[in-house]
mmCIF file as Biopython writes it, N, C-alpha, C and O atoms, coordinates in Angstrom:
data_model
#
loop_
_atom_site.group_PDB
_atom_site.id
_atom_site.type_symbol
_atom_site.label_atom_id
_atom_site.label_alt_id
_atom_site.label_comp_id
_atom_site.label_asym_id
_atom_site.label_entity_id
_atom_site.label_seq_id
_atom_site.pdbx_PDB_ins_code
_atom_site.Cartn_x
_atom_site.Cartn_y
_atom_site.Cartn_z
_atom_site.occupancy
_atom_site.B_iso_or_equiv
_atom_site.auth_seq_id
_atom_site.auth_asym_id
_atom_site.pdbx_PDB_model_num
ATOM 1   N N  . UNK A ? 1  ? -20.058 -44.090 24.436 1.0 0.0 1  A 1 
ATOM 2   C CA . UNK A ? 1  ? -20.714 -45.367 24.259 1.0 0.0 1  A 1 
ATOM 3   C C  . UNK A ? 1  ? -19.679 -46.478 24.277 1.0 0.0 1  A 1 
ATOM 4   O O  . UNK A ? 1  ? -18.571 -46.389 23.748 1.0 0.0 1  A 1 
ATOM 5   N N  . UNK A ? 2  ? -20.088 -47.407 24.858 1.0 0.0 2  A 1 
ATOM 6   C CA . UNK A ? 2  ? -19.052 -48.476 24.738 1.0 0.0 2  A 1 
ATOM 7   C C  . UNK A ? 2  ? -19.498 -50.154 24.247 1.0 0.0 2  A 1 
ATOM 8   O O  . UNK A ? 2  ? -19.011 -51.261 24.478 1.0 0.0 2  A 1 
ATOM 9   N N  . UNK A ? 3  ? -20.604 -49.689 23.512 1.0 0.0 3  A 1 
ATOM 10  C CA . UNK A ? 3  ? -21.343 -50.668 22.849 1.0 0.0 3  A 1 
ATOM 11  C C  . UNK A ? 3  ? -22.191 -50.347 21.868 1.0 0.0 3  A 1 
ATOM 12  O O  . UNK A ? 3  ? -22.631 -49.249 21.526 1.0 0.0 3  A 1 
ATOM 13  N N  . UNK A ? 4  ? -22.394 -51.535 21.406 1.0 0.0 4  A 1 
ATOM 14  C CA . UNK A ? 4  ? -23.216 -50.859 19.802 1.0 0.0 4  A 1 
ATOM 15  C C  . UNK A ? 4  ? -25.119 -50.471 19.831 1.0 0.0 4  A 1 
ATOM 16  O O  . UNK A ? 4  ? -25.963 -50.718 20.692 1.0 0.0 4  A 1 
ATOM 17  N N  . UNK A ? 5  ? -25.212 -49.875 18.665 1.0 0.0 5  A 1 
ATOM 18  C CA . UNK A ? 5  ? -27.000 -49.410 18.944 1.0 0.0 5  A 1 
ATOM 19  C C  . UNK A ? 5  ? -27.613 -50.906 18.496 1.0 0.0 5  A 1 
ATOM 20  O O  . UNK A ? 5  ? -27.114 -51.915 17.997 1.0 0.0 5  A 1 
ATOM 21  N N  . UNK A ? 6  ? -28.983 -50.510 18.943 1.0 0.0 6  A 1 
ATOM 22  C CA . UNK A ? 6  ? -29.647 -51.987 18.376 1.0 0.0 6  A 1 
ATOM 23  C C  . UNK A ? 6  ? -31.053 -51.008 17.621 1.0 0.0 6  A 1 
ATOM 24  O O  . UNK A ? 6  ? -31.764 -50.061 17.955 1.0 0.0 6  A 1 
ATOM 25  N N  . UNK A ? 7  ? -30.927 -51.720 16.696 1.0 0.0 7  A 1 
ATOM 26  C CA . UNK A ? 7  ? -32.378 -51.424 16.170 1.0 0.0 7  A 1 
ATOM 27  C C  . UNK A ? 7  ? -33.651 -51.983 15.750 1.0 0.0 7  A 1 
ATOM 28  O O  . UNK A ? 7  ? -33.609 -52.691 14.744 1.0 0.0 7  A 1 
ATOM 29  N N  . UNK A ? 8  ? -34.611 -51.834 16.233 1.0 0.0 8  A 1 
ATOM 30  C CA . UNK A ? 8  ? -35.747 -53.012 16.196 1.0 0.0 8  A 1 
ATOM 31  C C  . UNK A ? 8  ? -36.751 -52.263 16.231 1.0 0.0 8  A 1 
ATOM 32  O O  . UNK A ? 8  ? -36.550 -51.070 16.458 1.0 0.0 8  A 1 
ATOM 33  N N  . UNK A ? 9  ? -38.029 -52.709 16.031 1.0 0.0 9  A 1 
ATOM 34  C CA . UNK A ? 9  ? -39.151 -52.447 15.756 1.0 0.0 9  A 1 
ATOM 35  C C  . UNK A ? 9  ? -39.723 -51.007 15.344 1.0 0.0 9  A 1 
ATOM 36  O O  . UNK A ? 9  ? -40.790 -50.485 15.665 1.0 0.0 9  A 1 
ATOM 37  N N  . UNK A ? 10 ? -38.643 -50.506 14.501 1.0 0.0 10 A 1 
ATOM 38  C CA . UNK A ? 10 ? -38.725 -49.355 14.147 1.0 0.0 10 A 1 
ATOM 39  C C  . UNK A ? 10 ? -38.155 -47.940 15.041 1.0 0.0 10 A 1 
ATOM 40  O O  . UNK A ? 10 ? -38.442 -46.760 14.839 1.0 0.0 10 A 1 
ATOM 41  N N  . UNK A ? 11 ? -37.315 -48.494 16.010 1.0 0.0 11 A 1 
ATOM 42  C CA . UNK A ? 11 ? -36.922 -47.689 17.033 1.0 0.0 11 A 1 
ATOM 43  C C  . UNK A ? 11 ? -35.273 -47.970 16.873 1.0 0.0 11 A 1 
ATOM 44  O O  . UNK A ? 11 ? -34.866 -48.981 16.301 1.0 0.0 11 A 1 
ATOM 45  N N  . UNK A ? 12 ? -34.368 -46.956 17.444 1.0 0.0 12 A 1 
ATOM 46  C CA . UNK A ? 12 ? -32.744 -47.283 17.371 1.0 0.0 12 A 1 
ATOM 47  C C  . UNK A ? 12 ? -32.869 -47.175 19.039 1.0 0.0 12 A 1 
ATOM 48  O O  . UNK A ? 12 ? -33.354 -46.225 19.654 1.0 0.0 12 A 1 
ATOM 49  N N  . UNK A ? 13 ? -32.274 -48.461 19.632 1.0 0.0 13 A 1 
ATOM 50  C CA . UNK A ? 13 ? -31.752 -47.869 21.502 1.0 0.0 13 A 1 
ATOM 51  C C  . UNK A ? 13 ? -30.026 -47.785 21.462 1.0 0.0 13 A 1 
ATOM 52  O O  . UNK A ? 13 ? -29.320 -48.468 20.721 1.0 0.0 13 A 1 
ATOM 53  N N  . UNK A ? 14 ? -29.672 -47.040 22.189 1.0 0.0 14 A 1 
ATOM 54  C CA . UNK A ? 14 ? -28.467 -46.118 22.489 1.0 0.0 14 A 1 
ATOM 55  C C  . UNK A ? 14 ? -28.684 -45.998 23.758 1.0 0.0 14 A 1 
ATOM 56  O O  . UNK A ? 14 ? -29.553 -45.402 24.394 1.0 0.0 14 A 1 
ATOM 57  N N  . UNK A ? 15 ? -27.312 -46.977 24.217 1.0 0.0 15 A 1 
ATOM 58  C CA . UNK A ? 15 ? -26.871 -46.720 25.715 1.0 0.0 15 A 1 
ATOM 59  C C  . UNK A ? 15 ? -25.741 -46.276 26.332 1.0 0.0 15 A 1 
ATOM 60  O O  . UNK A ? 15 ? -24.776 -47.008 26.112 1.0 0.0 15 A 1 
ATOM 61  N N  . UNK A ? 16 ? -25.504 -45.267 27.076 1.0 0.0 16 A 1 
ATOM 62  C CA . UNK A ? 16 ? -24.512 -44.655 27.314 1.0 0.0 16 A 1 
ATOM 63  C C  . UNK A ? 16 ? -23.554 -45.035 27.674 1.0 0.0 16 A 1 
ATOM 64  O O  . UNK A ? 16 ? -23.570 -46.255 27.512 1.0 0.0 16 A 1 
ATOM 65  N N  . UNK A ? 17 ? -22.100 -44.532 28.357 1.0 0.0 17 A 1 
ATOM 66  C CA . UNK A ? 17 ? -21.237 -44.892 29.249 1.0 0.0 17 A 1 
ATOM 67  C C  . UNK A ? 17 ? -21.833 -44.001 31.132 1.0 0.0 17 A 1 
ATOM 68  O O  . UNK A ? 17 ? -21.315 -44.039 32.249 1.0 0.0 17 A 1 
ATOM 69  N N  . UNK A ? 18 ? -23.110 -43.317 30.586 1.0 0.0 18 A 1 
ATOM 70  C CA . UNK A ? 18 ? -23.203 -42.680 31.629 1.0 0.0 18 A 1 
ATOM 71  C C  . UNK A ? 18 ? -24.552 -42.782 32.132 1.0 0.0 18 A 1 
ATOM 72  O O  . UNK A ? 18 ? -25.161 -41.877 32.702 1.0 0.0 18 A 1 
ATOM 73  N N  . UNK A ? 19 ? -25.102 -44.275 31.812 1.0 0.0 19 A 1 
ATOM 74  C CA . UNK A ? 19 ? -26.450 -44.760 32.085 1.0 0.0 19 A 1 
ATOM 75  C C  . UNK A ? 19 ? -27.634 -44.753 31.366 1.0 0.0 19 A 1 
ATOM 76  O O  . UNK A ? 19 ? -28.661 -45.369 31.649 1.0 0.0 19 A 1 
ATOM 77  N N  . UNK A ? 20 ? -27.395 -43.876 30.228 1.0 0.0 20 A 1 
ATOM 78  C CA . UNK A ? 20 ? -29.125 -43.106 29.562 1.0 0.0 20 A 1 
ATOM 79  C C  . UNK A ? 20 ? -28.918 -44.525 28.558 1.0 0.0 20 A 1 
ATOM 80  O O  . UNK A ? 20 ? -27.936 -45.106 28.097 1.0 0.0 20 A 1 
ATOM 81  N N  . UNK A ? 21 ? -30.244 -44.708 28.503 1.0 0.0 21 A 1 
ATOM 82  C CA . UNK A ? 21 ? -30.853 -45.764 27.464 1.0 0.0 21 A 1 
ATOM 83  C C  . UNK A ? 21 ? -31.866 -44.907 26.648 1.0 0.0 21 A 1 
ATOM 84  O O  . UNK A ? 21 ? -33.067 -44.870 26.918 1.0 0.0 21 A 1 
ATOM 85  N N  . UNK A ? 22 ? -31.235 -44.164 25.543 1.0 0.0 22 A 1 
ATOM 86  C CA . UNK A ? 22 ? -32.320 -43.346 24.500 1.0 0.0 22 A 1 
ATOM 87  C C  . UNK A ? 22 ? -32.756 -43.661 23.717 1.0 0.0 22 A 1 
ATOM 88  O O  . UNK A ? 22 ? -32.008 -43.879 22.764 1.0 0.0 22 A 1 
ATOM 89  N N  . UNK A ? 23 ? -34.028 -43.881 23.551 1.0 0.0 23 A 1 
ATOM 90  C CA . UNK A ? 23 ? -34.786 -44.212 22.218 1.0 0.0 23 A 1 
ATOM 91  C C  . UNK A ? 23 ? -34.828 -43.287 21.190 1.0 0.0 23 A 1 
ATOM 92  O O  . UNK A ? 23 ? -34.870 -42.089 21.471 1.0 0.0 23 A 1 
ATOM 93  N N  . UNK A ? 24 ? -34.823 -43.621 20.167 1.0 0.0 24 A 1 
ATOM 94  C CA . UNK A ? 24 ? -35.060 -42.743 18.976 1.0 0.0 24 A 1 
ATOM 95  C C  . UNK A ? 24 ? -35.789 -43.580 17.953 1.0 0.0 24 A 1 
ATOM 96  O O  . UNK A ? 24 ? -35.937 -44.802 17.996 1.0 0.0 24 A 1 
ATOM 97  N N  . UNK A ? 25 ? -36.243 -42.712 16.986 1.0 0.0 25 A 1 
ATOM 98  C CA . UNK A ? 25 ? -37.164 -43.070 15.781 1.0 0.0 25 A 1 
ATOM 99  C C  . UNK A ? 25 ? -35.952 -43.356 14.754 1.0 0.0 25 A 1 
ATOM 100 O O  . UNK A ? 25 ? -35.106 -42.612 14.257 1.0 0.0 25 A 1 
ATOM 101 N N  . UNK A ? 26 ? -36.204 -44.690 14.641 1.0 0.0 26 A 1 
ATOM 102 C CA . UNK A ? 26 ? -35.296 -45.291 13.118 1.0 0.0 26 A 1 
ATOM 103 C C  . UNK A ? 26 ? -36.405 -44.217 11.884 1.0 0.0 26 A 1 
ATOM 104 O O  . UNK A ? 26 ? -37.468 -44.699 11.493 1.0 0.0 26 A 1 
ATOM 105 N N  . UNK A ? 27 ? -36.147 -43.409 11.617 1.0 0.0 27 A 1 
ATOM 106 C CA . UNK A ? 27 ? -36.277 -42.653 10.367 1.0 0.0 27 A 1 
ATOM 107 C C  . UNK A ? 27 ? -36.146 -41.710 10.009 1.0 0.0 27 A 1 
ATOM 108 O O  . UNK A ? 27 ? -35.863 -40.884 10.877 1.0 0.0 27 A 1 
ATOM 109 N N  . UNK A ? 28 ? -36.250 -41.195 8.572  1.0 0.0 28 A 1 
ATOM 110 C CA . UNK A ? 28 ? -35.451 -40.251 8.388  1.0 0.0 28 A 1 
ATOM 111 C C  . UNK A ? 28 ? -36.003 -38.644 9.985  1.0 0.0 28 A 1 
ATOM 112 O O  . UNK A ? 28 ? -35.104 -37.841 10.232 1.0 0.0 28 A 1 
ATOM 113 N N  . UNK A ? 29 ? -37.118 -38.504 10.624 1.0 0.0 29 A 1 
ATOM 114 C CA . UNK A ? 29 ? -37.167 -37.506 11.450 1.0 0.0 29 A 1 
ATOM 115 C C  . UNK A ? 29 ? -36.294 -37.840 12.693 1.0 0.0 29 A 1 
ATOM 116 O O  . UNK A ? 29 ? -36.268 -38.695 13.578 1.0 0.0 29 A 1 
ATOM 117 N N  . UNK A ? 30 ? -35.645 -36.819 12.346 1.0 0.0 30 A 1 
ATOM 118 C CA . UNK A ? 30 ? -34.524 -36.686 13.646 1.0 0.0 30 A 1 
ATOM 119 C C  . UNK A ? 30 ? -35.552 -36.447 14.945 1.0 0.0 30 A 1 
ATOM 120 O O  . UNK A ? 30 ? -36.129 -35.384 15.176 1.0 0.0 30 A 1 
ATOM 121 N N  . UNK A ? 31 ? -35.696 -38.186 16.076 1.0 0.0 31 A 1 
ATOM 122 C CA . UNK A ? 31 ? -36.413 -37.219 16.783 1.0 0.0 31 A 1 
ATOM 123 C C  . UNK A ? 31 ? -36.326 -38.705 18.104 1.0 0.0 31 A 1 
ATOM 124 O O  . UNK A ? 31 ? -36.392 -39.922 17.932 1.0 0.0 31 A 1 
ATOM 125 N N  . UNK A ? 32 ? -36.162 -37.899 19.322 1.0 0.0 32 A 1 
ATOM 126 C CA . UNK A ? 32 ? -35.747 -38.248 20.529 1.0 0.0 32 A 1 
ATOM 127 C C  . UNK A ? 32 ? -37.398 -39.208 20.958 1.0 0.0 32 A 1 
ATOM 128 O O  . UNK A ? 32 ? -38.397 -38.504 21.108 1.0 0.0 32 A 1 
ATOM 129 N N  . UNK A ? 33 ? -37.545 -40.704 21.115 1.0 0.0 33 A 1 
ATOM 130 C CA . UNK A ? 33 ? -38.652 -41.099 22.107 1.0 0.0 33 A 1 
ATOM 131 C C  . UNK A ? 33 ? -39.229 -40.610 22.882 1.0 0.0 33 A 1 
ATOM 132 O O  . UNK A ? 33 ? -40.272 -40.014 23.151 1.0 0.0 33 A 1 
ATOM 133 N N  . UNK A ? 34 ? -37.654 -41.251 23.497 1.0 0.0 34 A 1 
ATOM 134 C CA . UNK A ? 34 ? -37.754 -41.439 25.295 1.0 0.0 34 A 1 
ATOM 135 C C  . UNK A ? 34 ? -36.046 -41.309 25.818 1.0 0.0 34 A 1 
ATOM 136 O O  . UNK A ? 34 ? -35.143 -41.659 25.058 1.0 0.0 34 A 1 
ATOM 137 N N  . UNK A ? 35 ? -35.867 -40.954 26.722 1.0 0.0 35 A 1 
ATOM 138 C CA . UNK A ? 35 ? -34.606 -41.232 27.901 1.0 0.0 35 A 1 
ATOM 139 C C  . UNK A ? 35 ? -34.826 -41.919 29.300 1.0 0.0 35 A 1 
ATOM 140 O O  . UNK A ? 35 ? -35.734 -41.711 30.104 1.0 0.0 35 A 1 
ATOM 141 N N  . UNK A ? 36 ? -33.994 -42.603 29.368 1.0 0.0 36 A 1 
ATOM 142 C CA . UNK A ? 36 ? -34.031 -43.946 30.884 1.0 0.0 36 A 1 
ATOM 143 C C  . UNK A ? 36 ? -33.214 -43.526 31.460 1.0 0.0 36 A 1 
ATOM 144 O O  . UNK A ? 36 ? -32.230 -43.955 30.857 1.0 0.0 36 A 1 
ATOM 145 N N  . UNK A ? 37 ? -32.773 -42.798 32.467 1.0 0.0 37 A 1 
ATOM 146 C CA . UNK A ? 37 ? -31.717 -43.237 33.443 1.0 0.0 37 A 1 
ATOM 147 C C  . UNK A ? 37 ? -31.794 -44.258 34.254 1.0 0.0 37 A 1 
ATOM 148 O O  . UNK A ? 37 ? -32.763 -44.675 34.888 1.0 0.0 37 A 1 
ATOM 149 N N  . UNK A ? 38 ? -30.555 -44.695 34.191 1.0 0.0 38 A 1 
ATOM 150 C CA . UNK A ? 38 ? -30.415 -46.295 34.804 1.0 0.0 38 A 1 
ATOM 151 C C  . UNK A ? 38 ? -29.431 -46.138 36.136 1.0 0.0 38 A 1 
ATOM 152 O O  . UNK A ? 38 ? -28.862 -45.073 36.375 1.0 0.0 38 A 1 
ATOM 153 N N  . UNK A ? 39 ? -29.328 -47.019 36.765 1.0 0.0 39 A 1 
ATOM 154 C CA . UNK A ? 39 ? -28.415 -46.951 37.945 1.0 0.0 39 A 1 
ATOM 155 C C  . UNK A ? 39 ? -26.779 -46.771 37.792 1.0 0.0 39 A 1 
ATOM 156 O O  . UNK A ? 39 ? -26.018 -46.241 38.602 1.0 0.0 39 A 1 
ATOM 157 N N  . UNK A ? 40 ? -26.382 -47.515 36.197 1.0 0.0 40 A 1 
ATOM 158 C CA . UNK A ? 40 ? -24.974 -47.001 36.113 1.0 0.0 40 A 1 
ATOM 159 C C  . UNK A ? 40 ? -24.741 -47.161 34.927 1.0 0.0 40 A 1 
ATOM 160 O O  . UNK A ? 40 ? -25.653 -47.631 34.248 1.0 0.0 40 A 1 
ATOM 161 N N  . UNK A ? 41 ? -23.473 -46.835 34.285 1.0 0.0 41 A 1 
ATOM 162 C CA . UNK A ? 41 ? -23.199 -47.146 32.727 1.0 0.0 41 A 1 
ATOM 163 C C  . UNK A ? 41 ? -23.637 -48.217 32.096 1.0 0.0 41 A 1 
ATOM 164 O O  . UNK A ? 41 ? -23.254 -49.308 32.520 1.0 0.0 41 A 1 
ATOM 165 N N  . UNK A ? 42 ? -24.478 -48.170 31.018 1.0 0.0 42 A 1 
ATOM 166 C CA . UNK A ? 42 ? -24.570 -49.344 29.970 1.0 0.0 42 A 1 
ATOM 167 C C  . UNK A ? 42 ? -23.374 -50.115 29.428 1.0 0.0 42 A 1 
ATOM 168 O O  . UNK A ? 42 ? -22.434 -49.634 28.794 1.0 0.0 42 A 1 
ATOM 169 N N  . UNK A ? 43 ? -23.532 -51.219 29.730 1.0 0.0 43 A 1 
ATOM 170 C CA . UNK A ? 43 ? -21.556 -52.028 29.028 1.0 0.0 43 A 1 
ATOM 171 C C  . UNK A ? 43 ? -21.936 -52.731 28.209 1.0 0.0 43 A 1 
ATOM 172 O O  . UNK A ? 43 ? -21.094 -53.388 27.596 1.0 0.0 43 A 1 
ATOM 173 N N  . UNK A ? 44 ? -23.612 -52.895 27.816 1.0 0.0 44 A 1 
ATOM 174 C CA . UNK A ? 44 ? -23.235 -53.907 26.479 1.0 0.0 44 A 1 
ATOM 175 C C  . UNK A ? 44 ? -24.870 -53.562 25.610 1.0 0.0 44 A 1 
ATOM 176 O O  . UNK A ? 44 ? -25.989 -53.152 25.921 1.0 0.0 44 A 1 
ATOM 177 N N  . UNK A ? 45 ? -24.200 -53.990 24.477 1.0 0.0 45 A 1 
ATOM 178 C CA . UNK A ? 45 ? -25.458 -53.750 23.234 1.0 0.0 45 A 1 
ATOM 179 C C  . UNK A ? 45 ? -27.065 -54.054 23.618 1.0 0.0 45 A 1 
ATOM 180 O O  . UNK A ? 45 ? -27.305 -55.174 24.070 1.0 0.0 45 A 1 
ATOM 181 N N  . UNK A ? 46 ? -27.727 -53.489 23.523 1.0 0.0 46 A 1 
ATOM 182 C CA . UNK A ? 46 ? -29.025 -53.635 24.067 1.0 0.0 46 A 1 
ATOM 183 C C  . UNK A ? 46 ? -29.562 -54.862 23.516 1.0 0.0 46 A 1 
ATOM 184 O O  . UNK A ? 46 ? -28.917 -55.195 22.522 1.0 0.0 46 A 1 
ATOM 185 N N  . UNK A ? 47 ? -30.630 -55.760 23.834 1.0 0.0 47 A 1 
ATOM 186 C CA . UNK A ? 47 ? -30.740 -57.146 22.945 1.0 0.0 47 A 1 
ATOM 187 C C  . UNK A ? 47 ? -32.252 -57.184 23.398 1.0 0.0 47 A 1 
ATOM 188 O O  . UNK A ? 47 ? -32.787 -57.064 24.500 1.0 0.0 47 A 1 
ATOM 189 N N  . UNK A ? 48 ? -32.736 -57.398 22.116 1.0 0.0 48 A 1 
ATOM 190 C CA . UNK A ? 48 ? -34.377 -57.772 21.944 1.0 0.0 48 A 1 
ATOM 191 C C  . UNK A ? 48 ? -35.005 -59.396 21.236 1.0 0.0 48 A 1 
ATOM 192 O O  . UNK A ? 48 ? -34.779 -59.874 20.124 1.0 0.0 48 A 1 
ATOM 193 N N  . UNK A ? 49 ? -35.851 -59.950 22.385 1.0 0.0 49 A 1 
ATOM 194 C CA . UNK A ? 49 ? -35.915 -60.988 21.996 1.0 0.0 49 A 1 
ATOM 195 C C  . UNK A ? 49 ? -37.501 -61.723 22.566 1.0 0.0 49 A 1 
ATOM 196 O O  . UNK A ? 49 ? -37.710 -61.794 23.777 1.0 0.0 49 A 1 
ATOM 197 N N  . UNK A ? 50 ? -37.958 -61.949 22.121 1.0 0.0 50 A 1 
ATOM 198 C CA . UNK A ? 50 ? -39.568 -62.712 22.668 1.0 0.0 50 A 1 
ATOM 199 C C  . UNK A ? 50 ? -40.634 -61.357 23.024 1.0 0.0 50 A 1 
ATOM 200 O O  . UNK A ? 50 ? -41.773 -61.546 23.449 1.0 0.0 50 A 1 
ATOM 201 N N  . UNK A ? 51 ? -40.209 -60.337 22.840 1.0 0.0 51 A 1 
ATOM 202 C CA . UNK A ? 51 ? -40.847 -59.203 22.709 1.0 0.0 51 A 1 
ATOM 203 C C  . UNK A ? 51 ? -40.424 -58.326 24.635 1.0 0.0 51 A 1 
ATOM 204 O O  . UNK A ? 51 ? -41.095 -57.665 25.428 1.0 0.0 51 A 1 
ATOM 205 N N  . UNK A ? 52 ? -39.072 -58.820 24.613 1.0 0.0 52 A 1 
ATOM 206 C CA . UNK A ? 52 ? -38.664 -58.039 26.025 1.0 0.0 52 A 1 
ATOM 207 C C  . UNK A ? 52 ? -36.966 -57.495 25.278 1.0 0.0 52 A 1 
ATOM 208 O O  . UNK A ? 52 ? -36.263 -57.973 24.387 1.0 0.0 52 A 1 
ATOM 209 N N  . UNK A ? 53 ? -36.850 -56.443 26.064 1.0 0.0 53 A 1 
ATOM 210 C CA . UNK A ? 53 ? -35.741 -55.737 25.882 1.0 0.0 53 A 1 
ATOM 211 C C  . UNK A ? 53 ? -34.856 -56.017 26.963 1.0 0.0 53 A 1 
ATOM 212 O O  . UNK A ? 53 ? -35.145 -55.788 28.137 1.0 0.0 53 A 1 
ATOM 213 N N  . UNK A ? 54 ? -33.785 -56.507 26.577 1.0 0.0 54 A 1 
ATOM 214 C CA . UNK A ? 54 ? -32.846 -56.667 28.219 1.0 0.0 54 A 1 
ATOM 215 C C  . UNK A ? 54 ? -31.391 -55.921 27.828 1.0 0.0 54 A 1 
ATOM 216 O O  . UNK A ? 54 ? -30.713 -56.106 26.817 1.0 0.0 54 A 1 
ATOM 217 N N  . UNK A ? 55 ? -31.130 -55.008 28.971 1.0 0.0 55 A 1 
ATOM 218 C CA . UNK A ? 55 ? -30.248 -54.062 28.985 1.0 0.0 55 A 1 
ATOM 219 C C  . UNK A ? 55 ? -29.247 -54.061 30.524 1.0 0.0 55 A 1 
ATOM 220 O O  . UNK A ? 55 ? -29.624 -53.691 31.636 1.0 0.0 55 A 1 
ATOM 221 N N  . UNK A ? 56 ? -28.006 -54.555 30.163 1.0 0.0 56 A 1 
ATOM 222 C CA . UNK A ? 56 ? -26.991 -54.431 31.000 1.0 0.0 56 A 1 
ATOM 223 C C  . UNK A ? 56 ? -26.216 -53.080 31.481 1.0 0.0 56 A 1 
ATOM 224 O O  . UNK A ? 56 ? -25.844 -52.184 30.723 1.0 0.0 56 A 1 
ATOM 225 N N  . UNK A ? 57 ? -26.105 -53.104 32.430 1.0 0.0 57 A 1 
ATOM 226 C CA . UNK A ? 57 ? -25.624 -52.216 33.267 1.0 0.0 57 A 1 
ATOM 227 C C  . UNK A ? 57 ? -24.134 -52.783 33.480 1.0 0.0 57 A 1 
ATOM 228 O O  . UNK A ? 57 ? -23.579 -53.757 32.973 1.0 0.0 57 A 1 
ATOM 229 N N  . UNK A ? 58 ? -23.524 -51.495 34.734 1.0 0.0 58 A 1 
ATOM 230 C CA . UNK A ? 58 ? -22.530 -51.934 34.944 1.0 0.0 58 A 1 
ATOM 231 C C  . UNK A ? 58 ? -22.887 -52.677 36.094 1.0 0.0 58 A 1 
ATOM 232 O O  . UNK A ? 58 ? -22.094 -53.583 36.352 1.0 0.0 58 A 1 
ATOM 233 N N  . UNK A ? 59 ? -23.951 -52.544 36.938 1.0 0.0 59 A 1 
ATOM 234 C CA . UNK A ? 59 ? -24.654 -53.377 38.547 1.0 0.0 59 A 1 
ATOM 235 C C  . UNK A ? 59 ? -25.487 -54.345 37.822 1.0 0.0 59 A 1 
ATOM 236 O O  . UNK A ? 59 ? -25.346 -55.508 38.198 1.0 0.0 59 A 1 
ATOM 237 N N  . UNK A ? 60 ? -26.402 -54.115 36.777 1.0 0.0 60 A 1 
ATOM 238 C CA . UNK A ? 60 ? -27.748 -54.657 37.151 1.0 0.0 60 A 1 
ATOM 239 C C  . UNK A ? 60 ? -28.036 -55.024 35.427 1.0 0.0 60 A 1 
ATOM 240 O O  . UNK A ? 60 ? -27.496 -54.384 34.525 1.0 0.0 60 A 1 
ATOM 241 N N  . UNK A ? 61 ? -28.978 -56.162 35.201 1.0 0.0 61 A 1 
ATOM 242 C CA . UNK A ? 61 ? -29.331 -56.593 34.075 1.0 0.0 61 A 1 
ATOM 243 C C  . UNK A ? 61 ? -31.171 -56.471 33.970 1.0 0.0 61 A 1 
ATOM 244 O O  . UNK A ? 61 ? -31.934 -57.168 34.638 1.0 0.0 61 A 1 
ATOM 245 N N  . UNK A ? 62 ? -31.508 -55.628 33.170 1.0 0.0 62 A 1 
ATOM 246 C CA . UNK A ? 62 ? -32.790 -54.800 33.429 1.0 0.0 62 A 1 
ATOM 247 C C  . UNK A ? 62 ? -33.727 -55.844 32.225 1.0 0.0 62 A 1 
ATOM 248 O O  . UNK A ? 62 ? -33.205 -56.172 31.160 1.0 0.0 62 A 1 
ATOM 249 N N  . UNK A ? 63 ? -34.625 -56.113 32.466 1.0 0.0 63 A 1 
ATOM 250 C CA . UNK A ? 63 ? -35.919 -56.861 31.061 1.0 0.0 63 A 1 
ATOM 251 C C  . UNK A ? 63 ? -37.073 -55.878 31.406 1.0 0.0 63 A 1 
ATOM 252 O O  . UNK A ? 63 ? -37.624 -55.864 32.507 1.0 0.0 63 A 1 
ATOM 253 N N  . UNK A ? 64 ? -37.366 -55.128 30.461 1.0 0.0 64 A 1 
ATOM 254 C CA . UNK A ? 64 ? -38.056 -54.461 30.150 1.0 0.0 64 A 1 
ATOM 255 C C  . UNK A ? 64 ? -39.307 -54.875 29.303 1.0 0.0 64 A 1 
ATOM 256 O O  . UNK A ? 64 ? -38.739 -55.509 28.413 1.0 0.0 64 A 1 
ATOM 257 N N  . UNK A ? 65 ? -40.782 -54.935 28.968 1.0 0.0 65 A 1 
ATOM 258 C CA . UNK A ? 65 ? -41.392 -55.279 28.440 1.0 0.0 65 A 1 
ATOM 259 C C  . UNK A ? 65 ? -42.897 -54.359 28.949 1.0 0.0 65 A 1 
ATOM 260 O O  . UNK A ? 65 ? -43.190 -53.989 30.085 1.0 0.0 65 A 1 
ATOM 261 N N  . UNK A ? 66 ? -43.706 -54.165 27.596 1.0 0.0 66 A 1 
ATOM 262 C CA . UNK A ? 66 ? -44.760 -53.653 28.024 1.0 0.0 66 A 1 
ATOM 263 C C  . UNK A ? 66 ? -45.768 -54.280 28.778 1.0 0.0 66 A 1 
ATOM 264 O O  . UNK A ? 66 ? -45.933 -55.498 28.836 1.0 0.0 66 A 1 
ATOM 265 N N  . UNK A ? 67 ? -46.353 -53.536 29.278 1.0 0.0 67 A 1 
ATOM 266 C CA . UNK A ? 67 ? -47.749 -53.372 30.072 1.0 0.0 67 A 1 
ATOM 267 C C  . UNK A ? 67 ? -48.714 -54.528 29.058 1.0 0.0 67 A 1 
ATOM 268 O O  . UNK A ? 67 ? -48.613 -54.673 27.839 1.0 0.0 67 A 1 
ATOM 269 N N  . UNK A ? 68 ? -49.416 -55.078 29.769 1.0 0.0 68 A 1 
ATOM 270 C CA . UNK A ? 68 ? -50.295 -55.855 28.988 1.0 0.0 68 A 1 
ATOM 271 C C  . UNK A ? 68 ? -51.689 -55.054 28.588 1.0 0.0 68 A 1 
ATOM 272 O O  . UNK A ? 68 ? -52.549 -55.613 27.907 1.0 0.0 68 A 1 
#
């Protein structure tokens, strides 16, 4: 990892040096979401804001947000 986790809405995201953006459950159950592979290493802390997730790459800067 070469950046820090973020934690929000009850979820921890963790992004790799080797692309995966993993969700996990902020609580005490040890327990895996989801996994993203992305096009290349994550280089910076994941950041949540207006209800979109935006996640840097080493190519590409991704905003993520749900489905309406």
């Amino acid at each position: 990892m070469w950046a820090s986790t973020l934690v929000a809405d009850g979820k921890v995201y963790v992004g790799t040096n080797r692309g995966h953006l993993c969700i996990l459950a902020a609580s005490r159950e040890k327990r895996v979401i989801s996994t993203i592979r992305l096009d290349s290493d994550i280089a910076a802390t994941p950041i949540a804001a207006n209800g979109v997730l935006y996640i840097a790459t080493m190519r590409k800067l991704y905003a993520l947000q749900k489905a309406p």
